[in-house]
C-alpha positions as a Markdown table, in Angstrom:
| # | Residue | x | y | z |
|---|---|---|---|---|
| 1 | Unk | 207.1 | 122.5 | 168.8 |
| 2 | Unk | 207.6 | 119.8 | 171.5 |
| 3 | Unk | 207.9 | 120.7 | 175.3 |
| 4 | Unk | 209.9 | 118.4 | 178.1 |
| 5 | Unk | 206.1 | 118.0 | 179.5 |
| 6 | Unk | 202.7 | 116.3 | 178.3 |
| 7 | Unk | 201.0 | 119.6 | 180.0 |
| 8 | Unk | 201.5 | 122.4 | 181.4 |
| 9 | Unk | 199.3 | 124.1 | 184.5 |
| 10 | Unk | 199.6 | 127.9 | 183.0 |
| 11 | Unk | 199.9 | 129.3 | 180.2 |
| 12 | Unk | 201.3 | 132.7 | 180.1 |
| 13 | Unk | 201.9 | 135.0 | 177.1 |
| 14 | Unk | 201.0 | 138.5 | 175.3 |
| 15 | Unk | 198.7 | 138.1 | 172.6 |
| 16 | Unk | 197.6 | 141.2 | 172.6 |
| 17 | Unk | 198.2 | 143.5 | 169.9 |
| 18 | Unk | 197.3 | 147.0 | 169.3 |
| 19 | Unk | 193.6 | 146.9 | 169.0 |
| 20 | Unk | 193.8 | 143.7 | 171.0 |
| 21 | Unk | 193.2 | 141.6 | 167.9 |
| 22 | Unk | 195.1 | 143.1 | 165.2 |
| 23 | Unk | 198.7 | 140.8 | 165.4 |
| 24 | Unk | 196.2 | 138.0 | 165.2 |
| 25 | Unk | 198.1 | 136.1 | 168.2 |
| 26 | Unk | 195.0 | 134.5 | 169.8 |
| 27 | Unk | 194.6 | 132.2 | 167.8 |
| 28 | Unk | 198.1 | 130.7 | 168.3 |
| 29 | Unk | 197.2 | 130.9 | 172.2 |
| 30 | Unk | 194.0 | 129.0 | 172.0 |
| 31 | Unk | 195.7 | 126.5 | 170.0 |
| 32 | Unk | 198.6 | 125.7 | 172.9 |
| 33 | Unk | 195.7 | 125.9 | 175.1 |
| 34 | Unk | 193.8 | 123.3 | 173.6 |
| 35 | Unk | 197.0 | 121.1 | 173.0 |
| 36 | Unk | 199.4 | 121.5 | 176.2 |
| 37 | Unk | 197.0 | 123.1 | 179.5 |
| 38 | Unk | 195.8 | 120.3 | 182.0 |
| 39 | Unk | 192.0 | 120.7 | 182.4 |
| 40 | Unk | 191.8 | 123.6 | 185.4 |
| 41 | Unk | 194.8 | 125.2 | 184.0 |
| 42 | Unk | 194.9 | 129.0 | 183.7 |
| 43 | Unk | 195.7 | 131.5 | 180.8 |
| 44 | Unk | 197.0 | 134.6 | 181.6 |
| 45 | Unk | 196.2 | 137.3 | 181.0 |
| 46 | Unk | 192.5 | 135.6 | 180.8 |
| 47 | Unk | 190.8 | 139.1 | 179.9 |
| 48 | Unk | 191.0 | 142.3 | 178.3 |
| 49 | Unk | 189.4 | 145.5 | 178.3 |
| 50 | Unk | 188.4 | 147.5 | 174.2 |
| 51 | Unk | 187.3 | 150.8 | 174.8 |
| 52 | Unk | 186.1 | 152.7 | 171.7 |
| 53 | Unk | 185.6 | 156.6 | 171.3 |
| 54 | Unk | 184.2 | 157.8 | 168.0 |
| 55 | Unk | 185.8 | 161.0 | 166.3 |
| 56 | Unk | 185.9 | 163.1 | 163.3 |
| 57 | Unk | 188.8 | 163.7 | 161.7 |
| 58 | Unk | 188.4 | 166.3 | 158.9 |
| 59 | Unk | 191.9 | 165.8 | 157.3 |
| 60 | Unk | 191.4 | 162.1 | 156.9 |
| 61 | Unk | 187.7 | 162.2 | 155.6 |
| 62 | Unk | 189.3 | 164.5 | 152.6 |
| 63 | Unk | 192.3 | 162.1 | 152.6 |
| 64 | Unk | 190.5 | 158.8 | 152.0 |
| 65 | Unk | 187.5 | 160.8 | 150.2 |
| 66 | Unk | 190.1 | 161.9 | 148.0 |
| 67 | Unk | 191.7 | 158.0 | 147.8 |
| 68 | Unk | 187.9 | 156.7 | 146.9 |
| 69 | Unk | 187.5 | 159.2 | 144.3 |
| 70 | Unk | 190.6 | 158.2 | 142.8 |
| 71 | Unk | 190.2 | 154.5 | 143.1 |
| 72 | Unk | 186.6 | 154.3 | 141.7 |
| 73 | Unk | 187.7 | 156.3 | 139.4 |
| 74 | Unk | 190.1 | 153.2 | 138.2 |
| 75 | Unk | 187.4 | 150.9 | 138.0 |
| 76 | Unk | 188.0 | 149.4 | 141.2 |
| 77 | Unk | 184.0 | 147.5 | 142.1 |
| 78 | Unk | 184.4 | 148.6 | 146.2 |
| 79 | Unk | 181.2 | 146.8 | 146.1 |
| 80 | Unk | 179.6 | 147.1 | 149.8 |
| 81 | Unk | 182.9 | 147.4 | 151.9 |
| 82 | Unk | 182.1 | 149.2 | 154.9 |
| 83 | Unk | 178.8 | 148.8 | 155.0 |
| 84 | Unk | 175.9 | 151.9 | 154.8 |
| 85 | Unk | 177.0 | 153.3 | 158.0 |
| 86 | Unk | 180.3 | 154.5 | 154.9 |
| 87 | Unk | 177.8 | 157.2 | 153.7 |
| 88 | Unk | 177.3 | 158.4 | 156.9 |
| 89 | Unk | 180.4 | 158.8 | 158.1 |
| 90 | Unk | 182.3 | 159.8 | 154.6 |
| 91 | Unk | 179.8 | 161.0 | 152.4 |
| 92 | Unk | 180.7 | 158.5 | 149.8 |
């Protein structure tokens, strides 16, 4: 991509996804950041707010427990994906 300018004084676009993170956009920002922004130049939006809440879901701890049977059961190694807290949370 080429632009009529050497650099630009703001850069302004929406990298956020759902999640913040999950269309994987900021990289793509800090990247025309780091090329085209004048030193003193401004992203925007320059911050962002992830707020978490933790529930239980019974239907989908059967659902996935029901998936994880199926797939260990097909010889799939899960080895350690998701970590100990997975027996907490999903008794498997």
């Amino acid at each position: 991509m080429t632009l009529p300018v050497d650099k630009v004084d703001i850069i302004i676009s929406e990298w956020m996804g759902y999640f913040l993170f999950y269309e994987s956009m900021l990289d793509t920002v800090i990247y025309a950041r780091d090329k085209w922004l004048v030193p003193g130049g401004i992203v925007m939006p320059d911050k962002a707010t992830l707020s978490l809440c933790a529930i239980e879901d019974g239907e989908y701890k059967v659902r996935i427990g029901s998936y994880a049977a199926r797939v260990r059961g097909a010889g799939v190694d899960q080895g350690r994906k998701g970590g100990p807290g997975r027996r907490q949370c999903f008794g498997w």
